[in-house]
Each structure stands twice: as C-alpha cells, then as structure tokens.
GUDRENMAR-963669 format. One record per residue: residue in one letter; x negated, y, z of N, C-alpha, C, O in turn. Coordinates in steps of 0.05 Angstrom, whole numbers, plus 32768, in hexadecimal, padded with zeros to 4 digits. Layout:
BEGIN
<site 'a'; <X; Y; Z>; <X; Y; Z>; <X; Y; Z>; <X; Y; Z>>
...
This chain:
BEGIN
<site 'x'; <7F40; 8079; 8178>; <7F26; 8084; 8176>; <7F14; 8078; 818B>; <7F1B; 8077; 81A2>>
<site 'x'; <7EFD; 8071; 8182>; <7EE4; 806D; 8197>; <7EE0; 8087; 819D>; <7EE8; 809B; 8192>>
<site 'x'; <7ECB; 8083; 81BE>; <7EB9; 8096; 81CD>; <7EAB; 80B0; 81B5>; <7EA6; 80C8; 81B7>>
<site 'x'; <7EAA; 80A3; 81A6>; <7E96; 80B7; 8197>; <7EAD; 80C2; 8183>; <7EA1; 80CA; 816F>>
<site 'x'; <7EC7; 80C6; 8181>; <7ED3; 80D4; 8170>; <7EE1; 80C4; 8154>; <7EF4; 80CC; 8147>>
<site 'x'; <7ED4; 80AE; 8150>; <7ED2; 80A4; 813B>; <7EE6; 8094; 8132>; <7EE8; 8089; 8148>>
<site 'x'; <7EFD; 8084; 8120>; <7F08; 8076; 8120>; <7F05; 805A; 811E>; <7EFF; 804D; 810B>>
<site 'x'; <7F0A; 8054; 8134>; <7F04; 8035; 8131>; <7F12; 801F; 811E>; <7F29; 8023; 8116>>
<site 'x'; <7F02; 800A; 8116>; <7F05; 7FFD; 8102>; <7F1C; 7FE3; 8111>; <7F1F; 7FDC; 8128>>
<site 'x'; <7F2B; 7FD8; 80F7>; <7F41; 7FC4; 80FD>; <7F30; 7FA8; 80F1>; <7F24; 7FA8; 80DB>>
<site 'x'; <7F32; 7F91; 8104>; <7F26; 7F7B; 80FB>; <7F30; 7F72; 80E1>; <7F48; 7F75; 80E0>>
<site 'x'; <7F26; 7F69; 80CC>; <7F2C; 7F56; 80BE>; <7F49; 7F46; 80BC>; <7F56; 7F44; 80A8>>
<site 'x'; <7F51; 7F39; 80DD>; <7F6C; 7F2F; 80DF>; <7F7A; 7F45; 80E9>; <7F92; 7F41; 80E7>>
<site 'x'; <7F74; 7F5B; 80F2>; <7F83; 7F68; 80FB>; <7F8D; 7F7F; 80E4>; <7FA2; 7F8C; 80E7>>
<site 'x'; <7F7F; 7F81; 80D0>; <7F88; 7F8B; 80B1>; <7F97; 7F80; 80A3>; <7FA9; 7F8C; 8098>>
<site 'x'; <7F94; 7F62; 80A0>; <7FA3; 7F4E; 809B>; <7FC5; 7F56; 80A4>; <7FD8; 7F61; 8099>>
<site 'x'; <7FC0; 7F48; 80C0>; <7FE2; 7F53; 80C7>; <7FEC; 7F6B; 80CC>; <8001; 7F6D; 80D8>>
<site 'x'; <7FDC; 7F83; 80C3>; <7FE9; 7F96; 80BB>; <7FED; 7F94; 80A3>; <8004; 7F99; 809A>>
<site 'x'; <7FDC; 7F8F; 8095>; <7FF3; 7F8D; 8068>; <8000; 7F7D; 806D>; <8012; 7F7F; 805D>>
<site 'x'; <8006; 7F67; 807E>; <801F; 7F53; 807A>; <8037; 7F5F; 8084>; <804C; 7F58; 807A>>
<site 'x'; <8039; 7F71; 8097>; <8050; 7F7E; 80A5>; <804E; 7F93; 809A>; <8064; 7F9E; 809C>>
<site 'x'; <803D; 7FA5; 808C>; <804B; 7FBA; 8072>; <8059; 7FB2; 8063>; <8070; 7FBB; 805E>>
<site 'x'; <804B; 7F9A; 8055>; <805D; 7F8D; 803D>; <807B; 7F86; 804F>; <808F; 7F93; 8048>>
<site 'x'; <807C; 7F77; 8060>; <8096; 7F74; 806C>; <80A7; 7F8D; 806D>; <80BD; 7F8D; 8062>>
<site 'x'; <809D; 7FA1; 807B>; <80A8; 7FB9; 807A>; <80AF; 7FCD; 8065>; <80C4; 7FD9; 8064>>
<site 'x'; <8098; 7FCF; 8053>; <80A1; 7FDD; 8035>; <80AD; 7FCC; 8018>; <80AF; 7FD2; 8000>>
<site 'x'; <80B2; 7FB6; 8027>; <80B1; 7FA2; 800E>; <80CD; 7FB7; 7FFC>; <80C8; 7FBE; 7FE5>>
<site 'x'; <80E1; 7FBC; 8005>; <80F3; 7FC0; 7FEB>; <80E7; 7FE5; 7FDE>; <80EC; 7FED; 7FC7>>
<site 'x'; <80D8; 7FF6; 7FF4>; <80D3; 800B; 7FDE>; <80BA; 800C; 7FD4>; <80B1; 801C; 7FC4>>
<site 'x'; <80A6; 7FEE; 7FE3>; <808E; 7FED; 7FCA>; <807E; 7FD6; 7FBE>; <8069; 7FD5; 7FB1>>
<site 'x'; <808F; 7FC4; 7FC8>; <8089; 7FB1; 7FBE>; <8095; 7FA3; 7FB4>; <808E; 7F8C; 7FB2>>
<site 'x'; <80AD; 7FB0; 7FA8>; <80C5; 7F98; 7F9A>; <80C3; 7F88; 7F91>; <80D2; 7F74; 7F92>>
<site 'x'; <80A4; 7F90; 7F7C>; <80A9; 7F78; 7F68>; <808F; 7F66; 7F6B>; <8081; 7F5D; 7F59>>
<site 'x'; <808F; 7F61; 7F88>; <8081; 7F46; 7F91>; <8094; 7F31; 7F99>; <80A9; 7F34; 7FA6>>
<site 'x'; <808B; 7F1E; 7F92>; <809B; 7F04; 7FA4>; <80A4; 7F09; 7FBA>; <8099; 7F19; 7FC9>>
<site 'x'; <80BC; 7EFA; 7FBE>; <80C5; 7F03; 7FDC>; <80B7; 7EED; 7FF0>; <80B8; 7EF0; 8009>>
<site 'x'; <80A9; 7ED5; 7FE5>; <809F; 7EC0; 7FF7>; <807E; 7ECA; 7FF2>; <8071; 7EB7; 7FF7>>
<site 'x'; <806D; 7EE0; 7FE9>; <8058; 7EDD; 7FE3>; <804D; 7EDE; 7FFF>; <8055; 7EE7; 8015>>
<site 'x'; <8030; 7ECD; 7FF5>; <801C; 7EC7; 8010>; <8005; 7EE0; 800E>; <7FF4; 7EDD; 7FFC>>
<site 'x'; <8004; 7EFC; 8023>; <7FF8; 7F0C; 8022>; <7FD6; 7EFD; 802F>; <7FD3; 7EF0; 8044>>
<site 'x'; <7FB9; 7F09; 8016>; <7FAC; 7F03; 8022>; <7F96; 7F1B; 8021>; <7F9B; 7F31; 8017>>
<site 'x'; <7F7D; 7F15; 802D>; <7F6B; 7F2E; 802E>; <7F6E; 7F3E; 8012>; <7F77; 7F55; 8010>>
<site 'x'; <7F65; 7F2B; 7FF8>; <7F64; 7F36; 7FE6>; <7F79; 7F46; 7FD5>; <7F77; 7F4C; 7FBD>>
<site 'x'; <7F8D; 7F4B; 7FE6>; <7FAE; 7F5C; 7FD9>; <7FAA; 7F77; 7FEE>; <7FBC; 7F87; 7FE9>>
<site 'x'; <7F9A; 7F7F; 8003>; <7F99; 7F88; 800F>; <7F99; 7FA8; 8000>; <7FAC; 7FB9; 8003>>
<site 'x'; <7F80; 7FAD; 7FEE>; <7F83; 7FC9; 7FDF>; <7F9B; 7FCC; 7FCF>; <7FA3; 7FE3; 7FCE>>
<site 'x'; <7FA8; 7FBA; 7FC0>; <7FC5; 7FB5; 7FB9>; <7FD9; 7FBA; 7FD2>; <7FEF; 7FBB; 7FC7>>
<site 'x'; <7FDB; 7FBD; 7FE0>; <7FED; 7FC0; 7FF6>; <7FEA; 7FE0; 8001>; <7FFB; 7FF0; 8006>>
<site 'x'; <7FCD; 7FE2; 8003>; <7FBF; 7FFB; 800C>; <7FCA; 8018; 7FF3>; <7FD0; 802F; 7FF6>>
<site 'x'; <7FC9; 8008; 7FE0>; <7FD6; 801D; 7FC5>; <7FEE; 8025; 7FC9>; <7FF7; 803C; 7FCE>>
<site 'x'; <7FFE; 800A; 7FC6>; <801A; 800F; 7FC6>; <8025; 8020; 7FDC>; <8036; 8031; 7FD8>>
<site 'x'; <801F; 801D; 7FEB>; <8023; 8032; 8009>; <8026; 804A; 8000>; <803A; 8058; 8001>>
<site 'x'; <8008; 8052; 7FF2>; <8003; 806C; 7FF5>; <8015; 807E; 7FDD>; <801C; 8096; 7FE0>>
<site 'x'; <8019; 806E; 7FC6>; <802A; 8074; 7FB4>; <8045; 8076; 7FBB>; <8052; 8089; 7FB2>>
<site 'x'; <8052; 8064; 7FCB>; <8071; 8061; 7FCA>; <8075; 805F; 7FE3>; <808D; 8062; 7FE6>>
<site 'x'; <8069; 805A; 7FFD>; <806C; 8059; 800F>; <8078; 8073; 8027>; <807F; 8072; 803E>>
<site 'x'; <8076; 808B; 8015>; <8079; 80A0; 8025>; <8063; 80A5; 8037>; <804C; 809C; 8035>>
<site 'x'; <806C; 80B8; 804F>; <804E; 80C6; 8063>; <8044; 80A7; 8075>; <802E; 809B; 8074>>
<site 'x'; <805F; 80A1; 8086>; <8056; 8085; 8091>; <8049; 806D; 8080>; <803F; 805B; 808E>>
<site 'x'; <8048; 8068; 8061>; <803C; 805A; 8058>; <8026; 8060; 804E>; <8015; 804E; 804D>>
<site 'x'; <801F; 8079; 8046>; <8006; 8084; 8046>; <7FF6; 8084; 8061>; <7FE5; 8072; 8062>>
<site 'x'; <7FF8; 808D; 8071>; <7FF0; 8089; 808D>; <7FE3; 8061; 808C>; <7FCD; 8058; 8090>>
<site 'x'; <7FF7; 8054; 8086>; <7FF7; 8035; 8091>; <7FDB; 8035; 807A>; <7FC7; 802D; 8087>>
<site 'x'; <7FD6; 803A; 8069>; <7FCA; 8038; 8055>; <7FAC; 8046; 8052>; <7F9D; 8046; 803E>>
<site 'x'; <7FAA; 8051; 8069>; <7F8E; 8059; 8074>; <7F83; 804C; 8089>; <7F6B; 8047; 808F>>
<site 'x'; <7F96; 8047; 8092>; <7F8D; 802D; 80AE>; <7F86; 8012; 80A0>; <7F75; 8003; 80A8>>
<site 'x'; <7F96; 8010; 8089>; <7F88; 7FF4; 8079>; <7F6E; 7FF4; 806A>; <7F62; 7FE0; 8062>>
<site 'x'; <7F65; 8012; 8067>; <7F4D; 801B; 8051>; <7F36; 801D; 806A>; <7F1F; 8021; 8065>>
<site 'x'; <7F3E; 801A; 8081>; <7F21; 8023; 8095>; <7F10; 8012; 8094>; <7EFB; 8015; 80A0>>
C-alpha cells in the first residue's frame, strides 16, 4: 500500500513475471492444457488472471487480483 491507503500498481514487467511464475506454479491445476514450452506474453495475461481465479483456489485467486490492478 502507498501513503494514502491505496494499492499500489505492479509495472507492466513486473505483471509480466508474475503470470509467468503463476503459470509455472499452477501449470498442472490450471493450466494443463497449455503447452508445456508456451511463451507467456502481456496479451495471455487476463487468461492467466481467469484461470487462477477459477481453479486456482484462495492463493490463486489472490495472485489474480494482483494481476487485475
């Protein structure tokens, strides 16, 4: 949180390598049926942000608000 309460925002790359290490991390309960060599990029990001929140349980829902900020 910033001074004023508020939640601060994650850069661009720093969103980035958080969906790449979800996907690493949830890959077998939510992402199975992606490639195992796929190249994660901005635009898979609400795709990643979904799957979390559906199959990911509390910790992937959680990861999946930090990707929506």
């Amino acid at each position: 949180m910033d001074q004023d309460g508020r939640t601060e925002r994650l850069t661009e790359a720093e969103r980035l390598e958080l969906a790449k290490a979800a996907v690493r991390e949830f890959r077998t309960q939510c992402f199975w049926f992606w490639r195992e060599n796929i190249e994660v990029g901005t635009a898979d990001i609400p795709e990643i942000a979904r799957g979390l929140r559906q199959d990911g349980g509390r910790r992937g829902f959680l990861l999946a608000a930090k990707l929506c900020r």
